[in-house]
C-alpha positions as semicolon CSV with decimal commas, in nm:
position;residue;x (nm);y (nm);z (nm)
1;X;3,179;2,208;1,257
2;X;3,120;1,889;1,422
3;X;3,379;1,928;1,652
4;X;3,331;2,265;1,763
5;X;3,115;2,414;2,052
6;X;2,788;2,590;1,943
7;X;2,524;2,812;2,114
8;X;2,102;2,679;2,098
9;X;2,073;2,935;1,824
10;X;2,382;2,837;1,619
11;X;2,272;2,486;1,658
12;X;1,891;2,525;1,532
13;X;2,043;2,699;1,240
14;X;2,305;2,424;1,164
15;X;1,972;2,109;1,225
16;X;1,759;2,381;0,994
17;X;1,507;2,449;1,270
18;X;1,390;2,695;1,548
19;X;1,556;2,753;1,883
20;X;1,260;2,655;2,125
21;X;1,291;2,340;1,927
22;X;1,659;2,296;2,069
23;X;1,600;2,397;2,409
24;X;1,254;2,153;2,437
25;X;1,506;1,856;2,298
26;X;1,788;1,950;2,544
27;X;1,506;1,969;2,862
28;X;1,417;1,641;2,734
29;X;1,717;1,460;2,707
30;X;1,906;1,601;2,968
31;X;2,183;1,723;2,777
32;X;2,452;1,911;2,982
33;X;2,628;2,219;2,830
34;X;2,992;2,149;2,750
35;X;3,092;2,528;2,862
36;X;2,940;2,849;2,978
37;X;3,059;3,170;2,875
38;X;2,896;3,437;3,065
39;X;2,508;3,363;3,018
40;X;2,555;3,174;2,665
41;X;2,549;2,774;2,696
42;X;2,773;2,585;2,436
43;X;2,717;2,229;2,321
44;X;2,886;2,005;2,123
45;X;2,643;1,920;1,753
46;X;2,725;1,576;1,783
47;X;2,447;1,554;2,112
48;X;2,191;1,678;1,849
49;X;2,224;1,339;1,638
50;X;1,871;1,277;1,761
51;X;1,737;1,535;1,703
52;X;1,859;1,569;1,350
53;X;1,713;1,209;1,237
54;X;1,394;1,356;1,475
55;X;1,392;1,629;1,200
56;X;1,510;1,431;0,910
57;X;1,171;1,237;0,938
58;X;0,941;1,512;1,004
59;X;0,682;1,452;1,331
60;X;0,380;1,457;1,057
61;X;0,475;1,180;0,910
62;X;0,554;1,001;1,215
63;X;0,216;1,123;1,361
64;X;0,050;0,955;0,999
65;X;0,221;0,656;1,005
66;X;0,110;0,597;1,401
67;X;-0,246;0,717;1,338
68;X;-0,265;0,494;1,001
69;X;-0,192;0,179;1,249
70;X;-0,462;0,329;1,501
71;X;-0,687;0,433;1,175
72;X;-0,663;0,053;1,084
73;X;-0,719;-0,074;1,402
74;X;-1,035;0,121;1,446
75;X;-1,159;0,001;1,109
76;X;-1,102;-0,324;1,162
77;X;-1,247;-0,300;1,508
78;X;-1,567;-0,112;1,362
79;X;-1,550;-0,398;1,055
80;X;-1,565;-0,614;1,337
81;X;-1,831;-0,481;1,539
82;X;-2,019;-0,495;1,199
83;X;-2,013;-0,820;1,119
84;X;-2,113;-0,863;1,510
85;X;-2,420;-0,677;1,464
86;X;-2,506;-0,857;1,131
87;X;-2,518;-1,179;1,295
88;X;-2,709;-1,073;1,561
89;X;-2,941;-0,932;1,283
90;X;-2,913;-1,225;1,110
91;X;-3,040;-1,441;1,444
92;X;-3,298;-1,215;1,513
93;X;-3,450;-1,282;1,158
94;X;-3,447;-1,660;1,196
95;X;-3,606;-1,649;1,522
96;X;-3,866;-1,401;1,376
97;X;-3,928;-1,694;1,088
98;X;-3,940;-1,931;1,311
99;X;-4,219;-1,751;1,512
100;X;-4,380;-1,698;1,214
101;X;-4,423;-2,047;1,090
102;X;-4,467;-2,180;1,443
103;X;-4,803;-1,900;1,445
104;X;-4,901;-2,051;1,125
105;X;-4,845;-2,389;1,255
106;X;-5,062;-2,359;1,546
107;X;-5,331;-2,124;1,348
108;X;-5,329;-2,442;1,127
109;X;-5,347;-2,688;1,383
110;X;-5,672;-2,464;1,533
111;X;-5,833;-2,466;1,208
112;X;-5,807;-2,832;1,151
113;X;-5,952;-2,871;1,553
114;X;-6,216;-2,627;1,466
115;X;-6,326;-2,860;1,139
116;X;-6,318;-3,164;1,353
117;X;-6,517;-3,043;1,646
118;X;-6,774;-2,905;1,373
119;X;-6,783;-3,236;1,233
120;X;-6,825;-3,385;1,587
121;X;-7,120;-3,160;1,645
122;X;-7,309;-3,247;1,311
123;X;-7,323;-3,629;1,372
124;X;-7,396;-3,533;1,736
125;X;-7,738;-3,311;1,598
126;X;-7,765;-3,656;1,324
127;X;-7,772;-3,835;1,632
128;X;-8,045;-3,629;1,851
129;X;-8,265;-3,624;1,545
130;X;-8,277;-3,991;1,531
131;X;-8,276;-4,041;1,912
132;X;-8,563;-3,832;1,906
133;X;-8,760;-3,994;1,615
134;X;-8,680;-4,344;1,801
135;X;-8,850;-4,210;2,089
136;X;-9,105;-4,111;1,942
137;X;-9,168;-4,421;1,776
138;X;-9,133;-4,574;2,078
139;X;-9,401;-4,372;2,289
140;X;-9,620;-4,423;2,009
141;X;-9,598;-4,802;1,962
142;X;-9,630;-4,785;2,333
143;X;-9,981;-4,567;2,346
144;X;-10,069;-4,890;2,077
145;X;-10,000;-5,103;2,278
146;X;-10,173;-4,965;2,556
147;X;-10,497;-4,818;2,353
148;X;-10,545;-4,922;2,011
149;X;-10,835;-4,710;1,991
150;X;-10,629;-4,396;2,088
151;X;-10,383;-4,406;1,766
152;X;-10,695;-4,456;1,553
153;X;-10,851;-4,192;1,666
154;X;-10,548;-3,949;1,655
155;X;-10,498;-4,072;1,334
156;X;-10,865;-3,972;1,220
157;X;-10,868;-3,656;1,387
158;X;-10,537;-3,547;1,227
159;X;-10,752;-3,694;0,949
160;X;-11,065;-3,501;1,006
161;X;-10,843;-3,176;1,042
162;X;-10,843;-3,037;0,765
163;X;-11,166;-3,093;0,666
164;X;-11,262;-2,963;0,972
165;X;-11,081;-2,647;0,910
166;X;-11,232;-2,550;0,565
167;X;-11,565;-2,585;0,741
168;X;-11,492;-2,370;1,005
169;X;-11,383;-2,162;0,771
170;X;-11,737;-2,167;0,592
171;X;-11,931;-2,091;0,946
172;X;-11,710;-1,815;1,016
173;X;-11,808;-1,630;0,675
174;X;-12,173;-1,712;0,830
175;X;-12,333;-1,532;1,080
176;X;-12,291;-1,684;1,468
177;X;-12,536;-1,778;1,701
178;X;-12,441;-1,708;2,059
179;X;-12,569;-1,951;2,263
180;X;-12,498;-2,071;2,607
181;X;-12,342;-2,428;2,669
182;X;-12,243;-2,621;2,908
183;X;-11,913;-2,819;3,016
184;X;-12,108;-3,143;2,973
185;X;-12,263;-3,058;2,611
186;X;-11,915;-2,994;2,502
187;X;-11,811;-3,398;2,522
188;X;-12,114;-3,474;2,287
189;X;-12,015;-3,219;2,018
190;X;-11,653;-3,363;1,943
């Protein structure tokens, strides 16, 4: 049979397949016809060697094994792209950390400022209290020196004060007499 000349449809039933599938192979592979007889094309079955290992291993298998190399290519591409995106993940958590406990650094730093500038501004009031009580010890040992009588008689009028106050308080429960002074009797009455 081997040696013998055989028409596309003698052929496809020898290789166990259909005749489109022997004409596509022959377009493809440029295969000459040995002879003609009328419109009937004969060809040797030793040019379909090809195409019988082609149909030996079927194209679905061929089409699996190629797409199992491209299916592992892709998932070690996407495995890849993965771990990628992981470390940038990863990075973008540090840096968030690190924000985080610089905040807290500086919120701690402000805190400690804030203490210390409170503290500065207690002794500073400390301070203008006793400034102030220095000065006015100092106008008043000055007035002294000055007036000696003066500071005895503030000191016996702050003295008097009181007194003077719970006797007031004794003519106001009394009736009052309106009566007309003058600027001058005012000095005598003090």
């Amino acid at each position: 049979m081997s040696g013998e000349l055989l028409t596309k449809s003698k052929i496809a039933d020898a290789l166990g397949t259909n005749p489109m599938r022997v004409t596509r192979f022959i377009e493809r592979n440029k295969i000459n016809a040995v002879k003609k007889e009328g419109k009937r094309e004969l060809f040797k079955l030793t040019d379909f060697n090809a195409l019988k290992k082609e149909l030996s291993e079927p194209e679905t298998k061929k089409e699996a094994q190629s797409h199992a190399f491209s299916k592992d290519d892709y998932i070690l591409t996407l495995k890849k792209q993965l771990e990628d995106q992981q470390k940038q993940f990863d990075e973008v958590l540090k840096s968030k950390d690190e924000t985080i406990d610089s905040l807290k650094d500086t919120i701690a730093t402000s805190k400690h400022a804030y203490e210390d500038m409170k503290d500065q501004l207690a002794v500073k009031d400390n301070q203008i209290t006793a400034l102030t009580k220095l000065t006015n010890n100092a106008q008043t040992l000055n007035m002294v020196d000055k007036d000696p009588k003066r500071l005895q008689s503030a000191q016996s009028s702050a003295e008097t004060k009181p007194e003077q106050s719970s006797s007031e308080k004794e003519e106001d429960s009394s009736p009052k007499e309106t009566s007309k002074s003058h600027w001058w009797q005012r000095f005598g009455k003090h």
